[in-house]
C-alpha positions in Angstrom: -29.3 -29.2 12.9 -26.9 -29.5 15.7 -26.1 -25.6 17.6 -23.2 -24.6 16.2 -21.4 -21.1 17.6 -23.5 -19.1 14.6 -26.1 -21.0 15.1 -29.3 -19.4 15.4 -31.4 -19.3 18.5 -34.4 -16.7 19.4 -33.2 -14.8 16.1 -30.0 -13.8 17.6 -27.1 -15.3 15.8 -23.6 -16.1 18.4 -20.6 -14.9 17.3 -17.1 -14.6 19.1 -14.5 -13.0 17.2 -14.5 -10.2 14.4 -11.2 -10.4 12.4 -10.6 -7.2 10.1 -7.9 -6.6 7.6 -7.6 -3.7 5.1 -6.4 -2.7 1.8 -2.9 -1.2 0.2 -1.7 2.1 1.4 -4.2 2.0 4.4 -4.2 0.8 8.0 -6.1 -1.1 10.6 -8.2 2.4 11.7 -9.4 2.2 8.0 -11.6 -0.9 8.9 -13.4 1.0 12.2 -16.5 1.9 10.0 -17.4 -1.5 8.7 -16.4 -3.6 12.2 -18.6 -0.9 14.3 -21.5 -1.3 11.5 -21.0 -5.1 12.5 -20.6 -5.0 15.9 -24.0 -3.3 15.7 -26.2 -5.9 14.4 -24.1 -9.0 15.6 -22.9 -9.8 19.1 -18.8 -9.7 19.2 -17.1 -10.2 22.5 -13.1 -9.6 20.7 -11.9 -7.7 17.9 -8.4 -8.2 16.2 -7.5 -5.3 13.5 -4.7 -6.8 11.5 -2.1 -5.2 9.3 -0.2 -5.4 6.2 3.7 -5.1 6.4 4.8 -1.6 6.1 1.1 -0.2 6.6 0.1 1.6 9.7 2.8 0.6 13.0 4.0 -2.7 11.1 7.3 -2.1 9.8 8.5 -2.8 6.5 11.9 -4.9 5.2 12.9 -3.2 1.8 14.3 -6.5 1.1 11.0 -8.4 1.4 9.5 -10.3 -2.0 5.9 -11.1 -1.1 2.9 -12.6 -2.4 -0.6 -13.5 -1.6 0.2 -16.7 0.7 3.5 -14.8 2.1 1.0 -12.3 3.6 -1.4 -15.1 4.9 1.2 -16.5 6.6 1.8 -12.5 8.0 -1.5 -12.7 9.4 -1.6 -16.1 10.7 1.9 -15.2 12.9 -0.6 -11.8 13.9 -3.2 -14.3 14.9 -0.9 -15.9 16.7 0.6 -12.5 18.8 -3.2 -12.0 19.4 -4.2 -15.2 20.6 -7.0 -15.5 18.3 -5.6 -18.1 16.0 -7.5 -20.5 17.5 -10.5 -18.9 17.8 -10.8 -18.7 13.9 -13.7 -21.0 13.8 -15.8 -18.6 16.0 -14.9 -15.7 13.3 -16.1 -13.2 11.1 -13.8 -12.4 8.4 -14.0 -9.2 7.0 -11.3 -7.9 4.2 -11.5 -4.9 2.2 -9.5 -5.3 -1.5 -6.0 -7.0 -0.6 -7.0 -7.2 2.5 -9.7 -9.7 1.4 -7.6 -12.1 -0.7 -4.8 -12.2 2.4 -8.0 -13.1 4.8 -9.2 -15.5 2.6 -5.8 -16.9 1.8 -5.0 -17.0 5.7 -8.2 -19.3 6.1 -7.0 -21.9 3.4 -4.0 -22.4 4.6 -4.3 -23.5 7.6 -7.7 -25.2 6.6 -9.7 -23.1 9.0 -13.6 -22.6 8.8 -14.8 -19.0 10.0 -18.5 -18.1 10.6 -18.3 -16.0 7.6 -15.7 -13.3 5.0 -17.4 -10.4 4.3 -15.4 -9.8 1.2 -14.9 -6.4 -0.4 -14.0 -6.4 -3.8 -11.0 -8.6 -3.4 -9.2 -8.1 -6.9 -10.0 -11.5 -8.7 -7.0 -11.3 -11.0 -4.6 -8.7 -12.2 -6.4 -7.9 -15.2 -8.0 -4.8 -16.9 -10.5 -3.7 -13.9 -7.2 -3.3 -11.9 -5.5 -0.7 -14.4 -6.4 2.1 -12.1 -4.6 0.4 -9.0 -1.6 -0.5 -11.5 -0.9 3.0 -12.8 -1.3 4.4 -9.2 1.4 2.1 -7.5 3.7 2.7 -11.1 3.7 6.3 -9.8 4.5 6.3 -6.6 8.0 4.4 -6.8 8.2 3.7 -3.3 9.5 0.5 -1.5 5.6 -0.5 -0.9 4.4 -0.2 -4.2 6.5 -1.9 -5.3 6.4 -4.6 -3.3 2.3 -4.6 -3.9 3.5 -4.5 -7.7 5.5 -7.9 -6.4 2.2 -9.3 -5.4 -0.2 -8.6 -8.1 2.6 -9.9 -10.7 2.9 -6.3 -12.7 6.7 -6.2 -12.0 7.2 -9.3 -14.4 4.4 -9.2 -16.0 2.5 -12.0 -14.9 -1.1 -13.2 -15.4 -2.6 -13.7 -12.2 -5.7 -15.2 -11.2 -7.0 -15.2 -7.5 -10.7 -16.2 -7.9 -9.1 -20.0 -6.9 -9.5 -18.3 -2.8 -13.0 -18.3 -3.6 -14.0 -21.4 -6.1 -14.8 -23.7 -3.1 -15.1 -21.8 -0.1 -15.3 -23.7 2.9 -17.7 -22.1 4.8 -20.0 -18.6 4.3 -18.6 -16.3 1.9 -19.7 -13.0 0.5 -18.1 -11.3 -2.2 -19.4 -7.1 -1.9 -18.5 -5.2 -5.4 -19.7 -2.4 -6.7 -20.8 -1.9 -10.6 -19.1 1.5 -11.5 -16.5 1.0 -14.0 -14.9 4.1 -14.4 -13.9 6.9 -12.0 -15.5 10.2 -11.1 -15.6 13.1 -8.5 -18.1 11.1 -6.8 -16.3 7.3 -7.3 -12.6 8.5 -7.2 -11.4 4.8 -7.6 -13.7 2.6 -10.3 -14.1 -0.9 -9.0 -11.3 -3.6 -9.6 -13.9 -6.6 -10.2 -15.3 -7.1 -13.9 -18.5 -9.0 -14.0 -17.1 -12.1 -16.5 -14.9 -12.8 -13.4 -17.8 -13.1 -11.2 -19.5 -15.1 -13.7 -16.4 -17.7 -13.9 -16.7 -18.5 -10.4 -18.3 -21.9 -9.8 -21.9 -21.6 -8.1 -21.5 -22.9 -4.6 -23.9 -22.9 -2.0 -21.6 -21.0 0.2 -21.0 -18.6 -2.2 -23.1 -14.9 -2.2 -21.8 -12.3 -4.5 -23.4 -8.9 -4.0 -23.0 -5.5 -7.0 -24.2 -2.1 -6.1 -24.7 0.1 -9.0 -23.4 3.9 -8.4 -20.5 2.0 -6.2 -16.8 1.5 -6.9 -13.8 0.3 -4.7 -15.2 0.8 -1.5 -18.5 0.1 -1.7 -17.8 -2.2 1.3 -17.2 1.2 3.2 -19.3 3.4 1.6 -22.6 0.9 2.7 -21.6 -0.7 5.0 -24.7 -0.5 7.5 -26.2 -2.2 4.5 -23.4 -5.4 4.4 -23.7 -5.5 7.9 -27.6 -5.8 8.2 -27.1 -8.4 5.0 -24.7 -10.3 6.8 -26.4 -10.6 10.2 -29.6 -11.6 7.9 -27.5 -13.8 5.9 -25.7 -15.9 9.2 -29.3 -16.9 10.6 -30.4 -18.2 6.9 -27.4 -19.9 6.7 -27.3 -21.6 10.1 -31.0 -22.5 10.3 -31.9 -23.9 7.0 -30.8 -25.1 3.3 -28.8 -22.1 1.5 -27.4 -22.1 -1.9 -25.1 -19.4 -4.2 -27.2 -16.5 -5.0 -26.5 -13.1 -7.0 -27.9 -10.0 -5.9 -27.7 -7.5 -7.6 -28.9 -4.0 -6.0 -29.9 -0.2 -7.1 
């Protein structure tokens, strides 16, 4: 196989860019745990924590209608500020719940092919493992959730499915979700991802999905020296040899 920048060499795997973006009613400093887990076990020479509108310094238009590809194109025009844009192909992607559908979205539009999402539970659809999320931006009533209500389809009642960002992934992708279903004091948010949806998704050999029993929203947060280890482990397979979709499951 031809070097390729992930490409394994001398067990080190080369990487140039670490791209983080995190979920509703959070900000960039959210996503410090997970990229200094990765930055651990993977060489990075640039980091670029992104940002939803109206979360953290971005500011927010109460005017603004937005959906899943409206804030790809957000991030591609932060890319863009950065001057990392074009260094997308040298990436690691890594996207905590919205955060992971806008990264993953970002990709696809503009056809791009990272090293590798780490993925953590990006909602799949709008459905019955999101109810928590639902009732909690119902109650707020601010200008954010309801524009987050806008992009998960609640305000008008919509049935929306966003496992198509992950059906035929382009390059590495790893889908982290945790197996809790409900909430307690020890999982305050259950997680948003029920297993049939995971089980719709076509096998692809880019494709790794990961469940951690005792684990709910931020499972990607909660282990992350865990996903990081994976994915370093993960890259060299991946760049050295065959690979194909595989499920594991962990307790």
């Amino acid at each position: 196989m031809s070097t390729s920048p992930a490409s394994s060499e001398g067990g080190h795997v080369h990487v140039t860019v670490l791209i983080t973006l995190h979920g509703a009613f959070l900000n960039a400093s959210s996503m410090q745990p997970i990229s200094q887990a990765v930055a651990r076990y993977l060489p990075i020479s640039r980091q670029g924590h992104l940002e939803l509108p109206g979360h953290g310094r971005r500011p927010w238009d109460a005017d603004t209608t937005l959906t899943i590809e409206d804030l790809a194109r957000d991030v591609l025009e932060q890319l863009k500020f950065k001057n990392v844009e074009q260094k997308l192909e040298n990436s690691i992607l890594v996207g905590e719940s919205t955060g992971a559908l806008v990264l993953a979205a970002a990709a696809a539009l503009i056809g791009a092919r990272p090293l590798a999402g780490l993925f953590g539970e990006p909602p799949l659809s709008n459905g019955y493992g999101m109810r928590q999320v639902r009732l909690s931006l119902e109650r707020q009533n601010t200008d954010i959730s309801s524009a987050m209500q806008n992009v998960f389809g609640w305000r008008t009642n919509e049935n929306r499915d966003f496992s198509y960002l992950f059906t035929d992934p382009k390059y590495l992708s790893l889908i982290i979700h945790g197996l809790q279903r409900t909430s307690n004091n020890a999982v305050p948010v259950h997680s948003v991802i029920e297993q049939h949806e995971i089980d719709a998704i076509p096998s692809h050999r880019n494709l790794l999905t990961c469940a951690m029993e005792g684990c709910g929203h931020r499972v990607l947060q909660n282990k992350r020296q865990y996903w990081a280890l994976m994915l370093k482990s993960v890259l060299m397979a991946y760049y050295s040899g065959e690979w194909r979709r595989t499920k594991i499951p962990y307790s």
